[in-house]
mmCIF entry with sequence, helices, sheets and N, C-alpha, C, O atoms, coordinates in Angstrom:
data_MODEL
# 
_entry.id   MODEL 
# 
_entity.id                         1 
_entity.type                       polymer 
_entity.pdbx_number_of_molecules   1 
# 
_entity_poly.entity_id                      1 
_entity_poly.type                           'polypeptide(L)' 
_entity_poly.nstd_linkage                   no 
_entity_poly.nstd_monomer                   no 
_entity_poly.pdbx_seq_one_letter_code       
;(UNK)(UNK)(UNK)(UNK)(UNK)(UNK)(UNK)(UNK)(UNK)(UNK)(UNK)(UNK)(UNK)(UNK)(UNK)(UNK)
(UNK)(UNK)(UNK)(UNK)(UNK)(UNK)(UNK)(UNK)(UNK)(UNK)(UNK)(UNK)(UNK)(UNK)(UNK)(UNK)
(UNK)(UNK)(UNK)(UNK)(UNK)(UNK)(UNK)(UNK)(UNK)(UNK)(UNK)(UNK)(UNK)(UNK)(UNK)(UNK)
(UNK)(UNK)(UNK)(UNK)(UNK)(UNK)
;
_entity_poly.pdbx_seq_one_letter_code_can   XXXXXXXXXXXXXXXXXXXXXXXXXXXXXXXXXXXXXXXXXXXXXXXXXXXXXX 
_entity_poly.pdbx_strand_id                 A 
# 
loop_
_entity_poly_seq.entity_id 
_entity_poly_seq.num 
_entity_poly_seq.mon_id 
_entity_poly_seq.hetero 
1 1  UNK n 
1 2  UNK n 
1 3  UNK n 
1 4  UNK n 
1 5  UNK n 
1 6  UNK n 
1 7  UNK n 
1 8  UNK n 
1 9  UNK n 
1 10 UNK n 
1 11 UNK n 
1 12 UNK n 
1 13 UNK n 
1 14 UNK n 
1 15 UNK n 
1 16 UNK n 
1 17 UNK n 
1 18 UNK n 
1 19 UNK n 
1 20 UNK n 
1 21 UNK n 
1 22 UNK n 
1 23 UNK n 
1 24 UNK n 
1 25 UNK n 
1 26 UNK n 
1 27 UNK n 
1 28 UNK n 
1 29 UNK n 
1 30 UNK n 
1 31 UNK n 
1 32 UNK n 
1 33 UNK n 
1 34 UNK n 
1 35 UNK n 
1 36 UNK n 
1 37 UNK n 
1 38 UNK n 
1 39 UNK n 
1 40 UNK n 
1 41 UNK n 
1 42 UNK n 
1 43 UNK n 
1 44 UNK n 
1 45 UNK n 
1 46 UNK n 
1 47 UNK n 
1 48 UNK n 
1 49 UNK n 
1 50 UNK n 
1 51 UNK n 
1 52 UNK n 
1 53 UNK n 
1 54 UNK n 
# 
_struct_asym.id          A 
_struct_asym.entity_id   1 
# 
loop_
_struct_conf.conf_type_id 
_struct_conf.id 
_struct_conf.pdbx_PDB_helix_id 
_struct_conf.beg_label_comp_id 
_struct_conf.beg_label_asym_id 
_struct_conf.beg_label_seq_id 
_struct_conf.pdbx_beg_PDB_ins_code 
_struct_conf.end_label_comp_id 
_struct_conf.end_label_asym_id 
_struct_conf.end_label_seq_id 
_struct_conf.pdbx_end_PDB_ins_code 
_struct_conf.beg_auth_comp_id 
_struct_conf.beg_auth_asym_id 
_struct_conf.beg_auth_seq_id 
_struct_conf.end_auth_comp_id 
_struct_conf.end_auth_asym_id 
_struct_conf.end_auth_seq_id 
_struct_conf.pdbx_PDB_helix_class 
_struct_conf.details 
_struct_conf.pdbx_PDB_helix_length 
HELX_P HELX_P1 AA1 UNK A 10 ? UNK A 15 ? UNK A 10 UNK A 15 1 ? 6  
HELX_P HELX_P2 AA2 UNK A 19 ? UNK A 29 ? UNK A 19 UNK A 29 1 ? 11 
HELX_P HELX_P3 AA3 UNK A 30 ? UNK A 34 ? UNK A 30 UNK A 34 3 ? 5  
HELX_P HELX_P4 AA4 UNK A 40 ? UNK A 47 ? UNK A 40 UNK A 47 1 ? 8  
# 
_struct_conf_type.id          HELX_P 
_struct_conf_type.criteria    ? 
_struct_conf_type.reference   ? 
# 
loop_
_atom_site.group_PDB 
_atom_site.id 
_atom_site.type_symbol 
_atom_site.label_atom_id 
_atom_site.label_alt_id 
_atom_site.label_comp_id 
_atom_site.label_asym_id 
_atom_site.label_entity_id 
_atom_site.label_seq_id 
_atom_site.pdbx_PDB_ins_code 
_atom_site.Cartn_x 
_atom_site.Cartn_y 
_atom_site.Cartn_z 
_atom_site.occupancy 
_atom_site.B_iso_or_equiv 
_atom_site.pdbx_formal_charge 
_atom_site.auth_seq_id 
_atom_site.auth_comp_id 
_atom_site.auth_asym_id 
_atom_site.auth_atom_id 
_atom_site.pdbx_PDB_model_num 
ATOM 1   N N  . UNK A 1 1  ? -7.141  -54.485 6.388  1.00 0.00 ? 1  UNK A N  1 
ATOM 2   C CA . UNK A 1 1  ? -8.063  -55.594 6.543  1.00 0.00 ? 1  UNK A CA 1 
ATOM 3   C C  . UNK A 1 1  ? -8.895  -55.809 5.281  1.00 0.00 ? 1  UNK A C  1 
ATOM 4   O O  . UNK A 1 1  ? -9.300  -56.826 4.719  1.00 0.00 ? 1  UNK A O  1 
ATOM 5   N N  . UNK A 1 2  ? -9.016  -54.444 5.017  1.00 0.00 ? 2  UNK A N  1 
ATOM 6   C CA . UNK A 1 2  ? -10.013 -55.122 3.678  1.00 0.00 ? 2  UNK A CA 1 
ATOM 7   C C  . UNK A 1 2  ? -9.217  -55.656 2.444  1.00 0.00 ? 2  UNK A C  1 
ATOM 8   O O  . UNK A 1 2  ? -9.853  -56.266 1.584  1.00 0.00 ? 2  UNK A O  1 
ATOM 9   N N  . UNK A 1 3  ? -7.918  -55.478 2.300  1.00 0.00 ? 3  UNK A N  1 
ATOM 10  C CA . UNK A 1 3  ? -6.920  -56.375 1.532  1.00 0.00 ? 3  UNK A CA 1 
ATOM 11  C C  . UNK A 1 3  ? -6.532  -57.473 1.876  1.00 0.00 ? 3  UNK A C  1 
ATOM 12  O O  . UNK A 1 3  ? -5.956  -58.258 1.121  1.00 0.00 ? 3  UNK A O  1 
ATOM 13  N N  . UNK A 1 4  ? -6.815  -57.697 3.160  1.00 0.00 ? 4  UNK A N  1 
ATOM 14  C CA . UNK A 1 4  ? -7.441  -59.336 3.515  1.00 0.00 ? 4  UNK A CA 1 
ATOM 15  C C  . UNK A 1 4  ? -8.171  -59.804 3.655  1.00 0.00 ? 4  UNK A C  1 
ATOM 16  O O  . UNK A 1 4  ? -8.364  -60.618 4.559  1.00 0.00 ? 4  UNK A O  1 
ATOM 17  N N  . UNK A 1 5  ? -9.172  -59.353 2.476  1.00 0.00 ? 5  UNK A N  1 
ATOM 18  C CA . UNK A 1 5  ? -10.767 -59.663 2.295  1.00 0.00 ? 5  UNK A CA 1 
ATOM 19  C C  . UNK A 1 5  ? -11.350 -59.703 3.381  1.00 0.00 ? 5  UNK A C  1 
ATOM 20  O O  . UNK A 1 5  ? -12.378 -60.365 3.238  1.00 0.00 ? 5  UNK A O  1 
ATOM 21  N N  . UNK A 1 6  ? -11.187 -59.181 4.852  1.00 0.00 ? 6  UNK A N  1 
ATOM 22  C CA . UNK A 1 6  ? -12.266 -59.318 5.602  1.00 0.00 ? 6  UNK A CA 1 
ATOM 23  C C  . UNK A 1 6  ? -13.349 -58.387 5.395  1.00 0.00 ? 6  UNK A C  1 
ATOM 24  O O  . UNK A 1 6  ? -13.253 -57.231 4.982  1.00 0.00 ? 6  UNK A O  1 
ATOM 25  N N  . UNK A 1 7  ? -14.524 -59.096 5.769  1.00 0.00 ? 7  UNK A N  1 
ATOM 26  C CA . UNK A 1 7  ? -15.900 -58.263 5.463  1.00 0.00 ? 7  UNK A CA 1 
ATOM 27  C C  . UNK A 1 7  ? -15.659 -56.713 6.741  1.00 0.00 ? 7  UNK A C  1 
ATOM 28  O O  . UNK A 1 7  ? -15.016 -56.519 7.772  1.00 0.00 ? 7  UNK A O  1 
ATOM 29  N N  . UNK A 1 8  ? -16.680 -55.862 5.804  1.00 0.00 ? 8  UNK A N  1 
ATOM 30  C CA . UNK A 1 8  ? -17.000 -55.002 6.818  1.00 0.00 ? 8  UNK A CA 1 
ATOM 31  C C  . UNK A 1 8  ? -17.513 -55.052 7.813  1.00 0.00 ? 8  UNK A C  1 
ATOM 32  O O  . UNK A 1 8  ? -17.753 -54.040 8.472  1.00 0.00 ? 8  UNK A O  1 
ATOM 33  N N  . UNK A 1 9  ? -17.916 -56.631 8.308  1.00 0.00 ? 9  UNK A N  1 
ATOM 34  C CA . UNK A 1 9  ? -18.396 -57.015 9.832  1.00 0.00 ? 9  UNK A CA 1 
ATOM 35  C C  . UNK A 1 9  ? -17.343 -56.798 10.603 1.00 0.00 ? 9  UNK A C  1 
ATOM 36  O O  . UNK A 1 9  ? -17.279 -55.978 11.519 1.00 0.00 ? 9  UNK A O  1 
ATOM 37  N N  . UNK A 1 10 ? -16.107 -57.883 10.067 1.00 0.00 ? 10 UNK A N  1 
ATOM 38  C CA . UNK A 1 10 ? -15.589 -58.473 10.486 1.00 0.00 ? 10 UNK A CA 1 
ATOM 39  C C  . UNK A 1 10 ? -14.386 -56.783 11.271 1.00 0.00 ? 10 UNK A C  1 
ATOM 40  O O  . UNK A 1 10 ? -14.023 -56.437 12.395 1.00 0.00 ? 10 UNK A O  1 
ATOM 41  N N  . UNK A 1 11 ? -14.258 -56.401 10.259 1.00 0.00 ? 11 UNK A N  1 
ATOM 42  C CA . UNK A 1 11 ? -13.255 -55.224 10.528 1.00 0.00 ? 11 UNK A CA 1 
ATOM 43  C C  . UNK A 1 11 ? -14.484 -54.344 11.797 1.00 0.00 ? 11 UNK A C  1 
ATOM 44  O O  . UNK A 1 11 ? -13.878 -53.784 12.711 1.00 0.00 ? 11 UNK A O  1 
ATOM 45  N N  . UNK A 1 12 ? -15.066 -54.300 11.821 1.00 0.00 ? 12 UNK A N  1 
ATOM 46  C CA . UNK A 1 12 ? -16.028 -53.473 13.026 1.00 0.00 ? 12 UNK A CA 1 
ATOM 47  C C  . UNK A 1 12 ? -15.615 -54.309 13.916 1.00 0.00 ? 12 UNK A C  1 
ATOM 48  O O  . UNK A 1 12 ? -14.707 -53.796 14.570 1.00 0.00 ? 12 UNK A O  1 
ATOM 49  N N  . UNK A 1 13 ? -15.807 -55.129 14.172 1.00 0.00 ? 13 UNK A N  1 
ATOM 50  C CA . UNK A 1 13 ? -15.522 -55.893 15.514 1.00 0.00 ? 13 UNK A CA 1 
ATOM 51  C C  . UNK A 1 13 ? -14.334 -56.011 16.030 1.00 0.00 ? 13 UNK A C  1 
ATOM 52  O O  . UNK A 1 13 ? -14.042 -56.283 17.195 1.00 0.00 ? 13 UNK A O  1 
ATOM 53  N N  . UNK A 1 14 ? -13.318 -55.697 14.709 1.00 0.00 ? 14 UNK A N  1 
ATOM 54  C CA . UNK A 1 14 ? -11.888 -55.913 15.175 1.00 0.00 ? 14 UNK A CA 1 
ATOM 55  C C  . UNK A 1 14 ? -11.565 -54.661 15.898 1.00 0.00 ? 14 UNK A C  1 
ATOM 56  O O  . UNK A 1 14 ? -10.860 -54.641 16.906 1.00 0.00 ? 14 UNK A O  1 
ATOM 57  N N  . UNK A 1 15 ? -12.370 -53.099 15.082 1.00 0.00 ? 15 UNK A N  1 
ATOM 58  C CA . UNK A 1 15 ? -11.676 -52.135 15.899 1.00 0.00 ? 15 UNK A CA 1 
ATOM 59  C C  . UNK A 1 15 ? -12.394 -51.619 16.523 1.00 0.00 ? 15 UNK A C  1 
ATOM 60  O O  . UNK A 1 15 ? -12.312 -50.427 16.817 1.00 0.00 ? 15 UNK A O  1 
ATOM 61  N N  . UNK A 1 16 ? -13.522 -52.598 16.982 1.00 0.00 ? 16 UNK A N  1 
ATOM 62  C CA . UNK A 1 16 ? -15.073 -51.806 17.889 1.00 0.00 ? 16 UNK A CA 1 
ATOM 63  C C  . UNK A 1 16 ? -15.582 -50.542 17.164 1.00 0.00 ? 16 UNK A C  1 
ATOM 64  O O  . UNK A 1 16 ? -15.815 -49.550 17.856 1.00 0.00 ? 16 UNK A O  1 
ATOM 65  N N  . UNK A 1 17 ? -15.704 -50.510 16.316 1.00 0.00 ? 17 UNK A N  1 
ATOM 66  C CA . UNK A 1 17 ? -16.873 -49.129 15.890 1.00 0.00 ? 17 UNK A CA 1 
ATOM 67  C C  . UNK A 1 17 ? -17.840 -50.349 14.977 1.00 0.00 ? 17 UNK A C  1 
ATOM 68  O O  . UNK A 1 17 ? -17.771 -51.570 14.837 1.00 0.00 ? 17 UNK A O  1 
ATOM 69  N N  . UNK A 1 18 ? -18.763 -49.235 14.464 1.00 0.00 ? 18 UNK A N  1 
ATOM 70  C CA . UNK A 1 18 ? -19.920 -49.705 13.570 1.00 0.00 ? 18 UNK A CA 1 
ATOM 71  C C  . UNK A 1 18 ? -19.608 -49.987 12.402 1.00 0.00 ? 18 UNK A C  1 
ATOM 72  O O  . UNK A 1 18 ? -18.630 -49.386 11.958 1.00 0.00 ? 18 UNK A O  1 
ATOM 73  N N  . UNK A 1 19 ? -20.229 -50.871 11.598 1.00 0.00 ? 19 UNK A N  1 
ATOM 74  C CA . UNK A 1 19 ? -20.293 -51.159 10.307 1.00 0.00 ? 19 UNK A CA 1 
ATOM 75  C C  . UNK A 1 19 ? -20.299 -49.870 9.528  1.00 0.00 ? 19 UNK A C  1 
ATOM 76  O O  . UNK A 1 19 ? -19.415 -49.628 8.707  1.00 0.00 ? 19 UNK A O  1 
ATOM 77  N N  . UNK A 1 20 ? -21.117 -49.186 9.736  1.00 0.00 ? 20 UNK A N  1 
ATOM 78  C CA . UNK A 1 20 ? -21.771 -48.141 9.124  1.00 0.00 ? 20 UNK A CA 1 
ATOM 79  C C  . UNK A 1 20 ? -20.362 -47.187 8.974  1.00 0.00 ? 20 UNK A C  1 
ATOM 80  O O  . UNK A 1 20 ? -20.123 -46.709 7.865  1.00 0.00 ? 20 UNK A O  1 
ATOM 81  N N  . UNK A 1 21 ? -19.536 -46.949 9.987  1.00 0.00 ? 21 UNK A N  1 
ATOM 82  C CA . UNK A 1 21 ? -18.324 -46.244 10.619 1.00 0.00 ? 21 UNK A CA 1 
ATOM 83  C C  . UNK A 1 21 ? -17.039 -46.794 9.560  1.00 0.00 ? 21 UNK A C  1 
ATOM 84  O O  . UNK A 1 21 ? -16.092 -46.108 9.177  1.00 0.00 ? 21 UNK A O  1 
ATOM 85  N N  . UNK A 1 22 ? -17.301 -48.151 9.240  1.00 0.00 ? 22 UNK A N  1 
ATOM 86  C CA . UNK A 1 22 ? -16.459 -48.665 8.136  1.00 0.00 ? 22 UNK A CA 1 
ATOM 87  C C  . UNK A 1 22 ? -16.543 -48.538 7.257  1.00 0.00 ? 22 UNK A C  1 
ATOM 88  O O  . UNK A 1 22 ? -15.630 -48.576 6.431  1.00 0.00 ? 22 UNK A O  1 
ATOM 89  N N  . UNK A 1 23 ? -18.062 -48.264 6.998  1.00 0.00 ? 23 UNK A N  1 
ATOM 90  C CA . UNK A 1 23 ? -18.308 -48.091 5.009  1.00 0.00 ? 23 UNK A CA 1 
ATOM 91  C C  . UNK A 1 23 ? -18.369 -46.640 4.603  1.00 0.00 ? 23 UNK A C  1 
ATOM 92  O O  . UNK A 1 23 ? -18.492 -46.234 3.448  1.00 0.00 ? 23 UNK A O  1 
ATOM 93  N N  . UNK A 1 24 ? -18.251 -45.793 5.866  1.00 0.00 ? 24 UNK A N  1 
ATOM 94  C CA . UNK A 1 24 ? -17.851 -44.216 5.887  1.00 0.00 ? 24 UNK A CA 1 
ATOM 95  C C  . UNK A 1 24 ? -16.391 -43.741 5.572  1.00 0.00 ? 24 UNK A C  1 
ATOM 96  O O  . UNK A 1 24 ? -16.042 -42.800 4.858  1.00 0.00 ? 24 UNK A O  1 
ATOM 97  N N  . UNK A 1 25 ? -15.666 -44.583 6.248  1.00 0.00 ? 25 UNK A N  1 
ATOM 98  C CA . UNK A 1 25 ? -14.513 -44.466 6.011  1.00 0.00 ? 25 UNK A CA 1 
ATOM 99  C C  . UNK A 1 25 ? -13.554 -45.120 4.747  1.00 0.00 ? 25 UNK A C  1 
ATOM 100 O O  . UNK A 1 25 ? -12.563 -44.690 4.156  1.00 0.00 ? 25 UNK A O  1 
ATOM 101 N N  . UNK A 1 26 ? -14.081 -45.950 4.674  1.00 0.00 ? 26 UNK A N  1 
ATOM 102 C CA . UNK A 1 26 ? -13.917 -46.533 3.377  1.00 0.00 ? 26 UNK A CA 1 
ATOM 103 C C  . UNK A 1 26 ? -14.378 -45.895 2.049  1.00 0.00 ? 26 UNK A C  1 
ATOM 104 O O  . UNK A 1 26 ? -13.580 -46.007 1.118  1.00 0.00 ? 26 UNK A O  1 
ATOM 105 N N  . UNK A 1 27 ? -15.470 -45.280 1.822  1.00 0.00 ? 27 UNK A N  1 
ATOM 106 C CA . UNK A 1 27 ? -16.203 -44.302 0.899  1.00 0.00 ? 27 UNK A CA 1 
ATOM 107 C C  . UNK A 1 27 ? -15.498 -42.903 1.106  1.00 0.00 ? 27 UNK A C  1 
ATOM 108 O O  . UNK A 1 27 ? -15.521 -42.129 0.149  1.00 0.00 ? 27 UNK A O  1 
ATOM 109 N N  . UNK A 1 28 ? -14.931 -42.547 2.165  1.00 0.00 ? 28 UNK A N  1 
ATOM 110 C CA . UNK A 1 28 ? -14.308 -41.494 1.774  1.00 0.00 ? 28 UNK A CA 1 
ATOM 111 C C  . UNK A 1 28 ? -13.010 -41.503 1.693  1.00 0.00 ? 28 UNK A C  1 
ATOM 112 O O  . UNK A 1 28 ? -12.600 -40.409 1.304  1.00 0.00 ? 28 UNK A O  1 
ATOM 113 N N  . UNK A 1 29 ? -11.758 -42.648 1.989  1.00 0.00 ? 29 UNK A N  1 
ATOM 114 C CA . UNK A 1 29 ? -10.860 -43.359 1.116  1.00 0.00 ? 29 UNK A CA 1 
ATOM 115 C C  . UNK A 1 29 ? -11.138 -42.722 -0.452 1.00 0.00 ? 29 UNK A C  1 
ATOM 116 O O  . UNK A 1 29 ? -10.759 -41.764 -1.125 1.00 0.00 ? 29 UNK A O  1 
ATOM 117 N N  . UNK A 1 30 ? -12.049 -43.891 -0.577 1.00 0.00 ? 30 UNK A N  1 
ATOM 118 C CA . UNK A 1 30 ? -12.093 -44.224 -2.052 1.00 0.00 ? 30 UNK A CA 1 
ATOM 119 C C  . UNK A 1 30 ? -11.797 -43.067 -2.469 1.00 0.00 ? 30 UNK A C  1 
ATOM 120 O O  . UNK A 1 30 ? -10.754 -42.855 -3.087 1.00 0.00 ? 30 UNK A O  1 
ATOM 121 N N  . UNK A 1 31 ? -13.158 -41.634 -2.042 1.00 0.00 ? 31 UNK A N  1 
ATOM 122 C CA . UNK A 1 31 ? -13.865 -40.571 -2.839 1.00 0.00 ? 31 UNK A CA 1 
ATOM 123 C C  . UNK A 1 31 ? -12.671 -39.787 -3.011 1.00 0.00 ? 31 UNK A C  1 
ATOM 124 O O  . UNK A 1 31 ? -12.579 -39.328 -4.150 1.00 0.00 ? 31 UNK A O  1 
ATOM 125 N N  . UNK A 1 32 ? -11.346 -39.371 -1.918 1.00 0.00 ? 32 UNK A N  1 
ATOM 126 C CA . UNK A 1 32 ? -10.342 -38.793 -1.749 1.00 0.00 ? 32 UNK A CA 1 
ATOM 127 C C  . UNK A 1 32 ? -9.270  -39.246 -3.016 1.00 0.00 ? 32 UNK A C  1 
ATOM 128 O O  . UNK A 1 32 ? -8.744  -38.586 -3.913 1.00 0.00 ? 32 UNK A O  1 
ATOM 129 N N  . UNK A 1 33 ? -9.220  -40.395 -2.722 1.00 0.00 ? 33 UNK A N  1 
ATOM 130 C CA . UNK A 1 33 ? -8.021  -41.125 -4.002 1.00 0.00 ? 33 UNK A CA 1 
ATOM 131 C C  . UNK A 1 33 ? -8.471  -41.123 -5.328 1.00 0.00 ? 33 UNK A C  1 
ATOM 132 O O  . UNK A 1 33 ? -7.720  -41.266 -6.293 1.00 0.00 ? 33 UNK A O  1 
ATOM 133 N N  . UNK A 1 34 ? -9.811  -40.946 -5.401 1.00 0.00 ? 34 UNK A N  1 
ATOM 134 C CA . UNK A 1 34 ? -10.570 -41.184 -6.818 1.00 0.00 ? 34 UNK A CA 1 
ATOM 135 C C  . UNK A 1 34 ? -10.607 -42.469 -7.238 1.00 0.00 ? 34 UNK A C  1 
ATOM 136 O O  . UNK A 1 34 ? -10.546 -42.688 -8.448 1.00 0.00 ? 34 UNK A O  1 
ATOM 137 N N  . UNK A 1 35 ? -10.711 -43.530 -6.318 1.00 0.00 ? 35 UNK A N  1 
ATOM 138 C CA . UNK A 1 35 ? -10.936 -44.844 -6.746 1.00 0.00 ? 35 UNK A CA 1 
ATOM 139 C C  . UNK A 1 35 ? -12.624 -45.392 -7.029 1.00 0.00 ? 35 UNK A C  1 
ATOM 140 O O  . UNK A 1 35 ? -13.556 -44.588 -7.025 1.00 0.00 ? 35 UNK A O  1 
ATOM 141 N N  . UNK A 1 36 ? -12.700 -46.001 -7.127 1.00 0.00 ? 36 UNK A N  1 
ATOM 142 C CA . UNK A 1 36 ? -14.259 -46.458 -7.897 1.00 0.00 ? 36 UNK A CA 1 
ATOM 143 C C  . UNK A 1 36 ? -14.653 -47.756 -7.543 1.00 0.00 ? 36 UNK A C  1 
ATOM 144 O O  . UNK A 1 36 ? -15.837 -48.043 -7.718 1.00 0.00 ? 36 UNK A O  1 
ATOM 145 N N  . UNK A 1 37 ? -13.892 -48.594 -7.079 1.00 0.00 ? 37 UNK A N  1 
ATOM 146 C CA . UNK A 1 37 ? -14.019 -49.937 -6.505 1.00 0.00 ? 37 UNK A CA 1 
ATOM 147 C C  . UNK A 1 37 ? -12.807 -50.657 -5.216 1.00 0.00 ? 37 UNK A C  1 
ATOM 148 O O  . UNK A 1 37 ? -11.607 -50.382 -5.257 1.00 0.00 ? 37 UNK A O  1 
ATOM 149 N N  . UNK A 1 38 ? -13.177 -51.215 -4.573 1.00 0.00 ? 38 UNK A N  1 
ATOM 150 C CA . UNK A 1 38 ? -12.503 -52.008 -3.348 1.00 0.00 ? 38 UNK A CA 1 
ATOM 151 C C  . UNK A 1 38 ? -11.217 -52.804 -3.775 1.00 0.00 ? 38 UNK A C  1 
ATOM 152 O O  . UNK A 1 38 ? -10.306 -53.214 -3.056 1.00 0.00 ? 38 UNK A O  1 
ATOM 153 N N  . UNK A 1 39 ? -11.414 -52.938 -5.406 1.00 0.00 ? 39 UNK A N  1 
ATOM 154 C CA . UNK A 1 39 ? -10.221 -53.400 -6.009 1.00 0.00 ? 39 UNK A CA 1 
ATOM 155 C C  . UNK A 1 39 ? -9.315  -52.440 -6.286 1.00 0.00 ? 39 UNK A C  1 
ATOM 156 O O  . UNK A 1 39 ? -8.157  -52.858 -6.283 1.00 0.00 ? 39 UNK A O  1 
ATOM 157 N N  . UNK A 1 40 ? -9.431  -51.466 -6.489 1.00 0.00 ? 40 UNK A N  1 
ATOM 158 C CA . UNK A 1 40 ? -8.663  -50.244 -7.203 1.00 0.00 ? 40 UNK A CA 1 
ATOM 159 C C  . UNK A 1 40 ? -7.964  -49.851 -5.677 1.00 0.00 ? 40 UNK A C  1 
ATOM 160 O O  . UNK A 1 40 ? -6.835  -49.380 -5.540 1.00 0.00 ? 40 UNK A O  1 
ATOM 161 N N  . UNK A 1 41 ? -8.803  -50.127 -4.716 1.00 0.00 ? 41 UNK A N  1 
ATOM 162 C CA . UNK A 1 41 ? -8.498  -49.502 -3.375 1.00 0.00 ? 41 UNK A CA 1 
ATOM 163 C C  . UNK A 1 41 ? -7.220  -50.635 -2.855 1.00 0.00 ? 41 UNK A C  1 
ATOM 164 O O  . UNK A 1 41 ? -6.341  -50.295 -2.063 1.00 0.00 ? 41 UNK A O  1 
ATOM 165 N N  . UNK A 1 42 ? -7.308  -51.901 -3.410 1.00 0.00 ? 42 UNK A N  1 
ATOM 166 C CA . UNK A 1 42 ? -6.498  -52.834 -2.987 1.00 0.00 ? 42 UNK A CA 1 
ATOM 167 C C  . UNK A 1 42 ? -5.410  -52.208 -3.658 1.00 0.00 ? 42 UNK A C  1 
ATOM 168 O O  . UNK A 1 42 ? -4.389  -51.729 -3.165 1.00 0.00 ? 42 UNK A O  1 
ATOM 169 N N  . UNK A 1 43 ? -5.804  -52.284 -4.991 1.00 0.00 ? 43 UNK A N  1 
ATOM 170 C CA . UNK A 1 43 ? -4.238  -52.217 -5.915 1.00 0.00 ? 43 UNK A CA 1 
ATOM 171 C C  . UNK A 1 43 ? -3.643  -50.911 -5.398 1.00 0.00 ? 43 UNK A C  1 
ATOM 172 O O  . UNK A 1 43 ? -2.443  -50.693 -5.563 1.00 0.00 ? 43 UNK A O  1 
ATOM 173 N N  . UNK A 1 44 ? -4.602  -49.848 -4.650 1.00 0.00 ? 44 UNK A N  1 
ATOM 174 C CA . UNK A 1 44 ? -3.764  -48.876 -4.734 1.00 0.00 ? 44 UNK A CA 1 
ATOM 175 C C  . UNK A 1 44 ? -2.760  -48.913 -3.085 1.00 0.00 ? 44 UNK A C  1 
ATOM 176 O O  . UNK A 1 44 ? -1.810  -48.130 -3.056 1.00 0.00 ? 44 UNK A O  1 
ATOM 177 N N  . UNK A 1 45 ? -3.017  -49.856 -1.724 1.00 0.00 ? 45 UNK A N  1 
ATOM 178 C CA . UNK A 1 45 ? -2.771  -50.468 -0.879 1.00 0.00 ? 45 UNK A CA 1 
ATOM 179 C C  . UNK A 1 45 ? -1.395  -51.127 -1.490 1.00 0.00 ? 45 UNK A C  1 
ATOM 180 O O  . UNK A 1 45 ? -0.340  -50.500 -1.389 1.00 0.00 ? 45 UNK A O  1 
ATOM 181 N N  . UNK A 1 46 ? -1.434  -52.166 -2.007 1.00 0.00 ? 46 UNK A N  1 
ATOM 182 C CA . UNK A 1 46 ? -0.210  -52.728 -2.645 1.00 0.00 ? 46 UNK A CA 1 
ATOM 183 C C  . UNK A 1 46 ? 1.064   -51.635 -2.952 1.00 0.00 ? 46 UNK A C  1 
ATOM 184 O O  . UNK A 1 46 ? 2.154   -51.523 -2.391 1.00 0.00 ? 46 UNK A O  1 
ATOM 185 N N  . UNK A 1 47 ? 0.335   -50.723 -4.311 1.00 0.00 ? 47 UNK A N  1 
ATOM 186 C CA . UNK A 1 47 ? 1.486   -50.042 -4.789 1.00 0.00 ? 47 UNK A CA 1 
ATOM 187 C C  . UNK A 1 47 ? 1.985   -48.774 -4.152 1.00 0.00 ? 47 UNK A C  1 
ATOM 188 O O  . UNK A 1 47 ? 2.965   -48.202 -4.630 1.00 0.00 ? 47 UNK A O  1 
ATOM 189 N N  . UNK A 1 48 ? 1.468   -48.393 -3.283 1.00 0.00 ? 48 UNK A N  1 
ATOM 190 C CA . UNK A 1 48 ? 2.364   -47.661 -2.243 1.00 0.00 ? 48 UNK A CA 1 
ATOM 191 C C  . UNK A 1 48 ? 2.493   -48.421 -0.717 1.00 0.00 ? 48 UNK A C  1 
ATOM 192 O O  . UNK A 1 48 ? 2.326   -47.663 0.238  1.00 0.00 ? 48 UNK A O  1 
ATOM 193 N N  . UNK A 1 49 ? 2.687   -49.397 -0.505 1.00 0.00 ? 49 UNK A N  1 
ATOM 194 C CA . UNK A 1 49 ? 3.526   -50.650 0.530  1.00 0.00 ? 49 UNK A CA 1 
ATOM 195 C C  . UNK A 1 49 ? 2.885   -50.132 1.415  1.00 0.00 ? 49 UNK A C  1 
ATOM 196 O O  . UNK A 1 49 ? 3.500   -49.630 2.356  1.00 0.00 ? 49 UNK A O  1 
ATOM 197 N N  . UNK A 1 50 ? 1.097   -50.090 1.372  1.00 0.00 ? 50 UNK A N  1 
ATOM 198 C CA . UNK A 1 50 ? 0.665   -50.233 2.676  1.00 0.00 ? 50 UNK A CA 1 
ATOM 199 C C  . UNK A 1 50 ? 0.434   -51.721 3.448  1.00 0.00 ? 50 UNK A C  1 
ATOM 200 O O  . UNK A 1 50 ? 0.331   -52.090 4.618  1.00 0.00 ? 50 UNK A O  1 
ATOM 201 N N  . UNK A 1 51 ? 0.408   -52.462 1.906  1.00 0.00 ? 51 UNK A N  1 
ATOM 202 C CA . UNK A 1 51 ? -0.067  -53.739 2.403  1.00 0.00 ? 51 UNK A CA 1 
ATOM 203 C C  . UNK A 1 51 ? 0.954   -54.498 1.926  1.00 0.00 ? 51 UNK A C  1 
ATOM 204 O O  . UNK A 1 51 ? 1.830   -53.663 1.701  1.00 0.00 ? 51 UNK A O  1 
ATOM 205 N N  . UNK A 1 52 ? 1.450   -55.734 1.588  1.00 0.00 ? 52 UNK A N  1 
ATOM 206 C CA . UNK A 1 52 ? 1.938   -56.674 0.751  1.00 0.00 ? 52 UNK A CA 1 
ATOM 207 C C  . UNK A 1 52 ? 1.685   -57.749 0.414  1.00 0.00 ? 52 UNK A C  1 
ATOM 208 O O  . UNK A 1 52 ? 0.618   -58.073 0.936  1.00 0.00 ? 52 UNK A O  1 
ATOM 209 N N  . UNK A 1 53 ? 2.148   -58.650 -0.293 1.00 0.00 ? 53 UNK A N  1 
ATOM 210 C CA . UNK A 1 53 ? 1.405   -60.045 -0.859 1.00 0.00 ? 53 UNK A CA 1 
ATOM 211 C C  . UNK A 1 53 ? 2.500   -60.979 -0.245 1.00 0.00 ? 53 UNK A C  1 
ATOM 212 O O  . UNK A 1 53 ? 3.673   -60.853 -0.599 1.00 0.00 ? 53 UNK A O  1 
ATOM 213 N N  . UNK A 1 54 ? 2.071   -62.035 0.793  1.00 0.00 ? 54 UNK A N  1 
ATOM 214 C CA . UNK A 1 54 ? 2.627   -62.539 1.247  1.00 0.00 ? 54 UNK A CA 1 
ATOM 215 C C  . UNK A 1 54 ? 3.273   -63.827 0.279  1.00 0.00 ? 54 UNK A C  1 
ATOM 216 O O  . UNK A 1 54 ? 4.070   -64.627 0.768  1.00 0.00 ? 54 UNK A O  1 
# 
């Protein structure tokens, strides 16, 4: 979801937890992969075919 730019609202509501629950999980994404930004997190989504470009 967040490679389909939805906000971190938007993804809480989709899978019922908290905002807060999204930017936890997302921050420790990042912290695990060693990424540094939501972009790096995209590109890194893309290049191992979690996501694709329609």
């Amino acid at each position: 979801m967040i490679a389909m730019g939805r906000s971190t609202k938007h993804i809480a509501r989709a899978l019922n937890i908290s905002v807060k629950t999204v930017e936890t999980h997302r921050a420790q994404l990042m912290d695990r992969l060693g990424i540094h930004d939501v972009a790096g997190l995209v590109r890194y989504a893309i290049k191992t075919g979690l996501v694709t470009i329609d």
